[in-house]
C-alpha positions in Angstrom: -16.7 44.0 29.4 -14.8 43.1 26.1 -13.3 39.3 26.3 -9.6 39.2 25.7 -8.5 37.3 22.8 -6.3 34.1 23.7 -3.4 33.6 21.5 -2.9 30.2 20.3 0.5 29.0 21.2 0.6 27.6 17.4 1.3 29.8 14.4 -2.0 31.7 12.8 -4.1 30.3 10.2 -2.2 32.3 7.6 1.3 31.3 8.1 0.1 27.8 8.8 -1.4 27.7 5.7 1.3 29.3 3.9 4.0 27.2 5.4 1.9 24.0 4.0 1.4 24.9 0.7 4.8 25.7 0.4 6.2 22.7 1.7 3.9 20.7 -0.2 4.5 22.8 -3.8 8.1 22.1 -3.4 8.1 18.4 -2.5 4.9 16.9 -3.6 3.0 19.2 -6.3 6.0 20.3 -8.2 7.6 17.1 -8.5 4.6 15.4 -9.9 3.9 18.1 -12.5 7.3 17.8 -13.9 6.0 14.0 -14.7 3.6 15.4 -16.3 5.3 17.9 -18.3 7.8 16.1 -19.3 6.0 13.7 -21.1 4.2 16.5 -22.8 7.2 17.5 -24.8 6.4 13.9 -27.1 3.3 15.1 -28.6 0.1 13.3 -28.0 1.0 11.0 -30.9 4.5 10.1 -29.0 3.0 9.7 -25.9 0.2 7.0 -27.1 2.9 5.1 -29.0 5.2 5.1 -25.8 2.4 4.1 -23.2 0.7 2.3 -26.1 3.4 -0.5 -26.6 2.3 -4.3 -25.6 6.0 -4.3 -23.5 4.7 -1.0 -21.5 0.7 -2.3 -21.2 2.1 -5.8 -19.9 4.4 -4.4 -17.4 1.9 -2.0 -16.2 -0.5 -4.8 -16.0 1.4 -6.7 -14.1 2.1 -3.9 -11.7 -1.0 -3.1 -10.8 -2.4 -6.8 -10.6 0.1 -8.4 -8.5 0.0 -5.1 -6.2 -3.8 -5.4 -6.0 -3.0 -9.5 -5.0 -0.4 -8.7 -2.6 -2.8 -6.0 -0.9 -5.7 -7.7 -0.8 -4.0 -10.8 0.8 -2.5 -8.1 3.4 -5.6 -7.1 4.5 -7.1 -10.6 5.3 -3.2 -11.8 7.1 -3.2 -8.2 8.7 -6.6 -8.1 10.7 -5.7 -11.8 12.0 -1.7 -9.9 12.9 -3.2 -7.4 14.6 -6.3 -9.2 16.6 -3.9 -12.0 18.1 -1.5 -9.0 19.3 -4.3 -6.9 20.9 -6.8 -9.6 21.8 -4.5 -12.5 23.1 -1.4 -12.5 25.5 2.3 -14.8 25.0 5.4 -15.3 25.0 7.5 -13.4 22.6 4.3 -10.9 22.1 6.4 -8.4 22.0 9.2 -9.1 19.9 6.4 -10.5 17.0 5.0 -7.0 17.5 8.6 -5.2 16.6 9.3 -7.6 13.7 6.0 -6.7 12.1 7.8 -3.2 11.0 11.0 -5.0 9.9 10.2 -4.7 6.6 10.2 -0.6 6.9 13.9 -1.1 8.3 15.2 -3.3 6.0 16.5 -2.0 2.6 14.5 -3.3 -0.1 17.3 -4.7 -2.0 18.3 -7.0 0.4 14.7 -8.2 1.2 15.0 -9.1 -2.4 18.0 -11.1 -2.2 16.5 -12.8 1.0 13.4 -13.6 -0.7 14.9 -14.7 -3.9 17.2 -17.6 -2.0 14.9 -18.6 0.4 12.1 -19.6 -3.1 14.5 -20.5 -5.2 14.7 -23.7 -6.8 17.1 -24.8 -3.8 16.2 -22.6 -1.7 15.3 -23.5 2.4 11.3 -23.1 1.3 11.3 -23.6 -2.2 12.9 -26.7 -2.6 9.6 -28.1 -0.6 7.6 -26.5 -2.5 5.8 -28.5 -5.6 6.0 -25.0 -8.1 8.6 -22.4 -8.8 8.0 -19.1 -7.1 11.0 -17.4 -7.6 11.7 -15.5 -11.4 7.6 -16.5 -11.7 4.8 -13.2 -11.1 4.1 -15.3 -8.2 7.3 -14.6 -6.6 6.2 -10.7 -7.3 3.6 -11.1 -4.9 5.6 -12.8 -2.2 8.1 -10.0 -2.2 4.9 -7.2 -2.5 2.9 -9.4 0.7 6.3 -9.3 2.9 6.7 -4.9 2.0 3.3 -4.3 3.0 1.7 -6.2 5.6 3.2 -3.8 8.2 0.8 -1.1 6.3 -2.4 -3.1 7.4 -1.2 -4.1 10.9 -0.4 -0.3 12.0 -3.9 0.6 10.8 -6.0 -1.9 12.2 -4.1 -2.2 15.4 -4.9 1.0 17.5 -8.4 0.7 16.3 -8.6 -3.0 18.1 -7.6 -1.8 21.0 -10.0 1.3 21.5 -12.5 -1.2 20.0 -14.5 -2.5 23.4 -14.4 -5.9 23.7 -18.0 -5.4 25.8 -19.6 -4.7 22.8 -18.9 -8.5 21.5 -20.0 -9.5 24.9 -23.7 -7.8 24.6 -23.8 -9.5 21.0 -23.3 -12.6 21.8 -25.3 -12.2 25.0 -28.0 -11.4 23.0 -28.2 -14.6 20.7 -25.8 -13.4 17.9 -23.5 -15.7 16.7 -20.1 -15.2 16.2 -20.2 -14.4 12.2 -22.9 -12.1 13.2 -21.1 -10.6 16.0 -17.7 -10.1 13.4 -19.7 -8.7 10.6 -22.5 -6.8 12.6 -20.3 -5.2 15.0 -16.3 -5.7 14.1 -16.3 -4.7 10.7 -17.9 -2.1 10.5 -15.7 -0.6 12.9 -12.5 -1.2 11.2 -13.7 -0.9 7.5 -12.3 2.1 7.0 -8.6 1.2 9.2 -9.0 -1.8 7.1 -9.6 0.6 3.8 -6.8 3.2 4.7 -3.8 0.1 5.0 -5.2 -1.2 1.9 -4.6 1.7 0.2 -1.3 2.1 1.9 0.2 -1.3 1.1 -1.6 -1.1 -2.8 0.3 2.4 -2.9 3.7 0.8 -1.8 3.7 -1.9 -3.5 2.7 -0.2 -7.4 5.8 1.5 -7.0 8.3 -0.8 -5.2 11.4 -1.8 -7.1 14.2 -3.1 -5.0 12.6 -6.0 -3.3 10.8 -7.6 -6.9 13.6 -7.0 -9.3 15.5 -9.6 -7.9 13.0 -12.4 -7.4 10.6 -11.5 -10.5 13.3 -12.6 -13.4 12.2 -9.4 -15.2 11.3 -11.3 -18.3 9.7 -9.1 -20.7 5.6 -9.7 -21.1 5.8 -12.3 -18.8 7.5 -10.9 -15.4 9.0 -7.5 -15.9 7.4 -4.6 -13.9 6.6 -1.1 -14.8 9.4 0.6 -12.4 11.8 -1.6 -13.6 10.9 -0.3 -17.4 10.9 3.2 -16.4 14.3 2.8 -14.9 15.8 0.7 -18.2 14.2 3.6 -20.2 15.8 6.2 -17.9 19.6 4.2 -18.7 18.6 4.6 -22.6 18.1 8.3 -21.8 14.4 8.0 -23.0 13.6 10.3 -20.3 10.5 11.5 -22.1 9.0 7.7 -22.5 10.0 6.8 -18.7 7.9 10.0 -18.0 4.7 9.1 -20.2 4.8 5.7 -18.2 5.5 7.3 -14.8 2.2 9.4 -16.0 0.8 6.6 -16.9 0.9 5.2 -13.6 0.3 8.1 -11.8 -3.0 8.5 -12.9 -4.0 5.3 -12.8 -2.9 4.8 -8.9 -4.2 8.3 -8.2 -8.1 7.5 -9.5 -7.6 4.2 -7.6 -6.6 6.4 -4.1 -9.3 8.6 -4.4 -12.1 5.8 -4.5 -10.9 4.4 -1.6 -10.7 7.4 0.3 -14.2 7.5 -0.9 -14.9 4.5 0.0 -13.5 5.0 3.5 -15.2 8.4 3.9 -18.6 6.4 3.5 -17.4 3.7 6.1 -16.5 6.3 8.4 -20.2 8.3 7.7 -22.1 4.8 8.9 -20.2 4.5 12.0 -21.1 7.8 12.8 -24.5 7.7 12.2 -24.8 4.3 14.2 -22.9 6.1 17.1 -25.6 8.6 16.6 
């Protein structure tokens, strides 16, 4: 007797597919080739003296370092966020837990503001503090750390709590220490949570602007940031030079996404092949 074919209650394959491609052409793939070729219209000669200048390499430098910094602090703050709210229960749990996406609420330039007058000179922390952190590339960082931490936390989280804390249990019940125990058996499981909100948060932060312009001092070579050139150049109507940076940076970031997805892929083959 011949089966009968179930329909899915979900479109086909084909219109699926079609429907994605199309949404993604028109708001993701489009968009990014225009980048692309609008900076082609300068020549290859134009384009190496636009990306080429010391005032474009040092703001692009500065990008990338201080979002690399701010990430890379994320992740080690993040995984202790995330294991006090699923490991430990107290007062005011819960509200900690909302705050933690405040930053995804709260307009960038005000953040900004807020940050700037809370390091400044007089500011309620700064003026304990024995540096200057506001108008300084560390201020960068403080404002790229507070935009995204919540990145790090809402990976790691969810993969706390289906972690089982038994499996600590039978580590430590077999003579494993607790370094052991965090690096043998925590880790590994949430390398590649831990990989994904690094990314994320390294992502957000290359390309944030409202939050750093006002605390960095935009100083040229010293504390100006790539976005904020791209958008002076855009106000000159150099659109073809903010494009060759945009470019620039698009590349750069893009290369740097796909090794840690690469990365990640890897961390999530060996905790496979240990569950096997």
């Amino acid at each position: 007797m011949k089966k009968r074919k179930v329909k899915n209650v979900l479109p086909g394959f084909g219109l699926s597919m079609g429907l994605v491609l199309a949404y993604s052409s028109l708001l993701v793939v489009i968009p990014l080739l225009m980048v692309f070729i609008n900076s082609s219209q300068m020549g290859w000669s134009g384009f190496i003296s636009a990306v080429g200048n010391h005032r474009v390499l040092a703001a692009l430098k500065l990008s990338f370092l201080t979002a690399f910094l701010a990430a890379s602090i994320n992740v080690i703050f993040g995984i202790l966020l995330a294991w006090v709210l699923v490991r430990y229960s107290f007062p005011g749990k819960r509200i900690i837990d909302g705050l933690i996406d405040l930053p995804f609420a709260l307009p960038t330039a005000v953040a900004g503001i807020v940050l700037t007058t809370l390091y400044s000179k007089n500011g309620w922390i700064g003026k304990f503090l024995p540096f200057k952190v506001s108008f300084t590339e560390f201020g960068i960082v403080i404002a790229l750390i507070f935009i995204g931490i919540p990145f790090v936390v809402r990976m790691v989280q969810p993969v706390l709590e289906d972690l089982d804390p038994q499996l600590e249990e039978a580590a430590v019940s077999l003579g494993a220490s607790r370094v052991r125990t965090i690096t043998k058996v925590i880790m590994p499981e949430l390398t590649p949570a831990i990989l994904s909100g690094f990314g994320l948060a390294f992502a957000r932060a290359v390309g944030e602007y409202g939050s750093v312009i006002f605390i960095a001092g935009n100083l040229p070579y010293k504390t100006e940031i790539a976005p904020l050139l791209i958008m002076t150049k855009l106000e000159q109507y150099d659109y073809a030079g903010a494009t060759a940076i945009a470019a620039v940076m698009l590349v750069i970031s893009f290369a740097i996404l796909i090794t840690i997805n690469f990365l990640q892929m890897r961390a999530v083959g060996r905790v496979l092949a240990k569950g096997v």
